[in-house]
C-alpha positions in Angstrom: 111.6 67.0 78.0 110.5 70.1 78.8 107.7 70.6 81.9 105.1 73.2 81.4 102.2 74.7 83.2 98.7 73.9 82.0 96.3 74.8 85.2 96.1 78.0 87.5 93.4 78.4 89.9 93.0 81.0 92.6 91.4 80.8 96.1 89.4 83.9 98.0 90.1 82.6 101.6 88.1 84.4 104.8 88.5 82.7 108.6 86.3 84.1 110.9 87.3 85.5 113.7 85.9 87.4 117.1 88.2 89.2 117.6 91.1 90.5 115.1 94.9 90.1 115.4 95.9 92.8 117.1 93.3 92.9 119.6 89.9 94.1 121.1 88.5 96.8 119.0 86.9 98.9 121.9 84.2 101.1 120.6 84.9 100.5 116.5 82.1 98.2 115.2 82.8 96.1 111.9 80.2 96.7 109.1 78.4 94.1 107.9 81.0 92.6 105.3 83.4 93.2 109.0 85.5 96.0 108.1 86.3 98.9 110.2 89.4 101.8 110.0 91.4 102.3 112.7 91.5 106.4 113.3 94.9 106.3 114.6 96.0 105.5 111.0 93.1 105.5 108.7 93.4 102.2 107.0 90.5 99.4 106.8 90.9 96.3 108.3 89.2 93.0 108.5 88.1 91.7 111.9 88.8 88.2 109.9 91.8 86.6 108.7 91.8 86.8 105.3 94.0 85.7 102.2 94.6 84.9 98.3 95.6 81.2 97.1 97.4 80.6 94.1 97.3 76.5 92.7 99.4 76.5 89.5 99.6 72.7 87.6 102.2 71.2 85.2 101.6 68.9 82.4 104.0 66.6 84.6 101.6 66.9 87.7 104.1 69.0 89.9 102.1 71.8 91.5 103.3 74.6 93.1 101.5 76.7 95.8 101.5 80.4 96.4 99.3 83.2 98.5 98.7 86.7 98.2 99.1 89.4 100.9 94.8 90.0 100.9 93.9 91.4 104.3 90.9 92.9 102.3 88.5 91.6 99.4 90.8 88.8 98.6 88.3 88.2 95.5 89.9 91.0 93.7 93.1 89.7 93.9 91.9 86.3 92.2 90.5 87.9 90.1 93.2 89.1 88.8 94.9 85.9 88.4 92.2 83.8 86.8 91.4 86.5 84.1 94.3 88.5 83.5 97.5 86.6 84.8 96.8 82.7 84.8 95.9 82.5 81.1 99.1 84.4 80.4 101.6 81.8 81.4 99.8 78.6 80.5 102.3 77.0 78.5 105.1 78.4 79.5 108.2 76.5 81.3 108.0 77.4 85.1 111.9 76.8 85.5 111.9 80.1 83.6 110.3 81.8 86.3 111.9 84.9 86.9 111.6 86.0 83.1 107.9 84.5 84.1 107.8 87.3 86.5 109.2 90.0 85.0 106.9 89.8 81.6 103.8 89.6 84.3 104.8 92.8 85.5 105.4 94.0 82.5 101.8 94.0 81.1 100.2 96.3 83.1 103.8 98.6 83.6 102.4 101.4 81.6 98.2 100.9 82.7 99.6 102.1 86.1 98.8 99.2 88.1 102.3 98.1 89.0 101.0 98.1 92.8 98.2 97.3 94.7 96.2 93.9 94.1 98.2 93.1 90.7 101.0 93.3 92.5 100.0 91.0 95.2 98.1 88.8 92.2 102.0 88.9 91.0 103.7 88.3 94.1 101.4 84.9 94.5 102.0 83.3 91.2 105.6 84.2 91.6 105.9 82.1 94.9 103.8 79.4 93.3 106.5 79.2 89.9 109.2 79.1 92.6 107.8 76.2 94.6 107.9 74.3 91.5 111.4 75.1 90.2 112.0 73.6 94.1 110.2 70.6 93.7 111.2 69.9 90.2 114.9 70.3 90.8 114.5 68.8 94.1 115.7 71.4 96.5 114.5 74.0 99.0 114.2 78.1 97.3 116.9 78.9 99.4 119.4 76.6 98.0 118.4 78.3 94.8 118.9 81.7 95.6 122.7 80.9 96.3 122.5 78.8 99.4 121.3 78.6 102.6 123.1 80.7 105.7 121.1 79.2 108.6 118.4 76.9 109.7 117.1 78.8 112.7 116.0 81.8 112.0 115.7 85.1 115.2 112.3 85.8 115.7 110.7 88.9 117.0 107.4 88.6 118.5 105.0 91.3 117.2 101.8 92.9 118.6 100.7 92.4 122.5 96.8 92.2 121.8 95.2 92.5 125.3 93.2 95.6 126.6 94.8 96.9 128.6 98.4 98.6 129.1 99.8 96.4 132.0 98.2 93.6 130.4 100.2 94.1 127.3 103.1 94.9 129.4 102.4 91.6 131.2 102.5 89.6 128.0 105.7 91.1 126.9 107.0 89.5 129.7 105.6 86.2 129.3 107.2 86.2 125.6 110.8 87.1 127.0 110.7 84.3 129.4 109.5 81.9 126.7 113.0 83.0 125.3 111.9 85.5 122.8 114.6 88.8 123.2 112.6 91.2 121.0 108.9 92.6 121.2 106.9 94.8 119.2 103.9 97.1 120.4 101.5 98.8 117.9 101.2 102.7 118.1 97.7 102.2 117.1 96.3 100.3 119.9 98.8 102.3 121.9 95.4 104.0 123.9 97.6 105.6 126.4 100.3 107.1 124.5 103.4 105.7 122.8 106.0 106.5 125.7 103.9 105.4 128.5 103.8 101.7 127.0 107.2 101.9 126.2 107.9 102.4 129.6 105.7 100.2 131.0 106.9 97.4 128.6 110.8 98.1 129.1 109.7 98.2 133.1 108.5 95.0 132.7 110.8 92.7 130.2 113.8 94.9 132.1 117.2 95.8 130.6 119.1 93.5 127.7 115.9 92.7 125.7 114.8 94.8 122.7 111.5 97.0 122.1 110.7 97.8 118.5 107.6 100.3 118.2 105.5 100.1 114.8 104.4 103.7 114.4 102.2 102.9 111.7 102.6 105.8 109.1 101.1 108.0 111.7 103.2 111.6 112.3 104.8 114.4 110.6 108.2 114.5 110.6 108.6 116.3 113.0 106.4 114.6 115.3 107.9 111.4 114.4 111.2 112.7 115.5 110.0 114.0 119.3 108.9 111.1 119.8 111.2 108.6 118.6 114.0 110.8 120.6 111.3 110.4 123.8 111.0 106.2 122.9 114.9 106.3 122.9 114.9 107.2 126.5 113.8 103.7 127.0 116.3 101.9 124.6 114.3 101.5 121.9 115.9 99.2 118.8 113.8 100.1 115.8 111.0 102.6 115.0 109.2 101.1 112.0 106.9 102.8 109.6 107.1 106.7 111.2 105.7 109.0 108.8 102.9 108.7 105.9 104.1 106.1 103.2 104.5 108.8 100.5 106.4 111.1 102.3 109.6 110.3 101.1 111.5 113.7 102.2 109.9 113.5 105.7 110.9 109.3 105.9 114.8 110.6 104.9 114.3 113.4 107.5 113.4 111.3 110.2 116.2 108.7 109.5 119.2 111.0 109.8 117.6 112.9 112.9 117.1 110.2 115.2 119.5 108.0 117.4 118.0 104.6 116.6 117.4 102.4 113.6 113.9 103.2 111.3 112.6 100.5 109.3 110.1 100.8 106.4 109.0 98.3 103.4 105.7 96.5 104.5 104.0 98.4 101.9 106.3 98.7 99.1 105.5 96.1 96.2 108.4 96.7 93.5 112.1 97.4 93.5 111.9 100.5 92.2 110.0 101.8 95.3 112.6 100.4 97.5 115.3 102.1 95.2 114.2 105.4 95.5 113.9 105.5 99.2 117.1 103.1 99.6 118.6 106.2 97.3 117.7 108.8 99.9 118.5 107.1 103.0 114.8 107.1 104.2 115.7 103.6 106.7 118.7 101.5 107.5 116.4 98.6 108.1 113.9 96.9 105.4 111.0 95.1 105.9 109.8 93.5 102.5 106.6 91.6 103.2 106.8 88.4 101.1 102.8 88.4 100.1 103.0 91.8 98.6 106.7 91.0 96.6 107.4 87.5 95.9 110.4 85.9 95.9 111.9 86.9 92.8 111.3 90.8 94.1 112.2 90.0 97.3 115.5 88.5 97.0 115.9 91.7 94.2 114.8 93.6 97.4 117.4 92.2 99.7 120.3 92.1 97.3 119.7 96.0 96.7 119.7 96.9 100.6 123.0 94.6 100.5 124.8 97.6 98.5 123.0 100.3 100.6 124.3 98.6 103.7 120.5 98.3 105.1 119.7 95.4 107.4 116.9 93.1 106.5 114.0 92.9 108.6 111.3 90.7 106.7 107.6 91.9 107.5 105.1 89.1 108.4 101.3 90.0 108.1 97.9 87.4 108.3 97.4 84.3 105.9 97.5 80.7 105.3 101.1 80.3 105.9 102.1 80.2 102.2 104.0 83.3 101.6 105.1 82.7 105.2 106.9 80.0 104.5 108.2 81.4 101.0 109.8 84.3 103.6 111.7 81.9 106.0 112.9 79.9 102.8 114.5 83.3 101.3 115.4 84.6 104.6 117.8 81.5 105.3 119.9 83.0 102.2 120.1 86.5 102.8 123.0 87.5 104.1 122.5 90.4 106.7 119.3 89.3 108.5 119.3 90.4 113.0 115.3 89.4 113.0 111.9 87.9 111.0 108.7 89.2 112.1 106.7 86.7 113.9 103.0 87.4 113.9 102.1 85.3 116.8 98.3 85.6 116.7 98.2 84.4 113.4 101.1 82.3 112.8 99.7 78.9 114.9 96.2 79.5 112.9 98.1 79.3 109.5 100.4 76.4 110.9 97.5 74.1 111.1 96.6 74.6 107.6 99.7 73.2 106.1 101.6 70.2 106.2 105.6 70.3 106.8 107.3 71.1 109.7 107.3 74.9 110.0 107.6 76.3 113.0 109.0 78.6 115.6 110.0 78.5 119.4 112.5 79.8 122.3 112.8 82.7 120.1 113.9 81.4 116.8 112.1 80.4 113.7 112.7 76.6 112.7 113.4 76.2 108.7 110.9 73.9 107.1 112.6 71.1 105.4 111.6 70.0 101.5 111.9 71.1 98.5 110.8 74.1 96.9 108.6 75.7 99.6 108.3 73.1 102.3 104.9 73.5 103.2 101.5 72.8 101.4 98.2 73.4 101.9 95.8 70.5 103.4 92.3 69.9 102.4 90.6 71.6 105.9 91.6 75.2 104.4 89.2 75.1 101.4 86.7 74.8 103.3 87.0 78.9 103.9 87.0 79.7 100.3 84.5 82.7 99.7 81.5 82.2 97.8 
């Protein structure tokens, strides 16, 4: 007999914290709801952890648990699933959750809001409808997707929050002898200059280990390019995120100028802003971030790049561990995958929140075992719902 969903609920979730994830904020100050923008790239951030939780029920009982990419007013984004998107699929069969997805998206195609916090309202319902096809069918999501490739997945650590240059450079080291071989710094905290922490970071990790540098949307063209050729000096692997996200003609530009690989995606929510840049060779590297996508987009995503012969590179950005977890499940299916982000000022916090066995050590994330996601929530996080 046929299963079908009867409950959605959605969770605004804010941890405090002192300071935020990638590092000390010098002379910014947070206002009072503790936002600030960070010149180097104009964008707001939250000095707390913040994220959105999706609960969906079956008239069986089988629940299924997804999250949101919400690094800002999170309320907006469940808002957006208990008006608009929950009530849509009670009802409905959540094996059918692809043709779930793509009718959600549907609705709001020609309103315009294909992006932004639909999308991510999307993306968490769509994890949530995959963790129950998991659990119902009793598998993980990547035995669904076609089957699973690995069970440790390479990790990258990302960000070296300290305050100072030869700190960071310091830290970089302590990662590569915990048996990480990649780092990444952030251009934006960067205070004295891109190619001085480059050097300072490949000085101290040494030769053999890999230095990716987010640039975080911040340069021309051009620009991007003198620099990225002056980062090469110093082996650099990847050069994420270069130029302004809508410059499509500068990303290209940049891509078949310089001698290293350039990876964008973080803030792309649909395929058909991956295909148009995938089209125009604007990266050879993607990096879809599971809490803005889910899965069903995702594995889209990565099955797109396949044909453009792009490398995947799966962005991970601050939550509960939800859409974390749906990330590791679809990278252990895809088939051309060197690294997964690991966001190691956040990762431990979300790790706490959830039961299962996800992980990640000496370099190398750990698959979570069980089916569907892995991973679920425990009571202790609700107690950070917003008001």
């Amino acid at each position: 007999m046929m299963d079908t969903i009867v409950k959605v609920e959605s969770f605004a979730i804010k941890i405090p914290r002192d300071v935020p994830y990638l590092g000390p904020l010098g002379e910014l100050v947070p206002n009072e709801k503790g936002y600030f923008v960070r010149p180097g790239n104009k964008t707001i951030y939250s000095i707390h952890d913040h994220s959105m939780v999706v609960k969906v029920t079956t008239k069986e009982g089988v629940i299924g648990w997804g999250e949101a990419l919400s690094p800002v007013s999170p309320q907006v984004s469940a808002k957006v699933v208990e008006d608009l998107l929950g009530p849509l699929i009670i009802g409905r069969d959540p094996q059918d959750v692809v043709a779930i997805y793509e009718d959600l998206y549907n609705t709001m195609r020609v309103r315009g809001y294909f992006g932004g916090f639909f999308g991510d309202a999307l993306a968490a319902i769509d994890i949530a409808l995959w963790d129950i096809k998991g659990k119902q069918l009793g598998q993980p999501i990547s035995k669904l997707l076609g089957g699973k490739r690995r069970d440790k997945i390479p990790a990258y650590v990302s960000g070296l929050p300290k305050a100072t240059i030869e700190e960071r450079a310091e830290y970089a080291k302590e990662w590569i002898e915990k048996g990480y071989h990649a780092v990444k710094f952030a251009a934006v905290v960067a205070y004295d200059g891109e190619v001085k922490e480059m050097s300072a970071i490949r000085e101290a990790i040494g030769a053999g280990h890999k230095i990716l540098a987010d640039m975080h949307w911040k340069y021309s063209a051009l620009e991007a390019i003198s620099l990225i050729d002056k980062l090469s000096e110093y082996d650099l692997y990847l050069a994420e995120a270069p130029v302004h996200p809508q410059d499509i003609e500068g990303q290209a530009l940049v891509a078949s100028r310089v001698r290293t690989s350039v990876g964008i995606g973080e803030e792309l929510r649909n395929v058909y802003e991956f295909r148009e840049r995938l089209e125009k060779r604007c990266m050879n590297v993607i990096q879809p971030e599971m809490g803005r996508l889910g899965i069903t987009a995702f594995w889209n995503v990565c099955q797109m790049a396949q044909a453009y012969h792009c490398k995947v590179m799966p962005h991970a950005s601050i939550g509960v561990g939800l859409f974390q977890a749906a990330s590791l499940q679809v990278s252990a299916a895809v088939q051309d995958l060197p690294f997964h982000e690991y966001q190691h000022s956040t990762f431990g916090a979300s790790v706490r929140f959830l039961s299962g066995n996800m992980s990640c050590d000496s370099g190398f994330f750990n698959l979570q075992e069980g089916a569907g996601l892995g991973v679920e929530p425990i009571k202790d996080l609700f107690k950070y719902v917003m008001e």
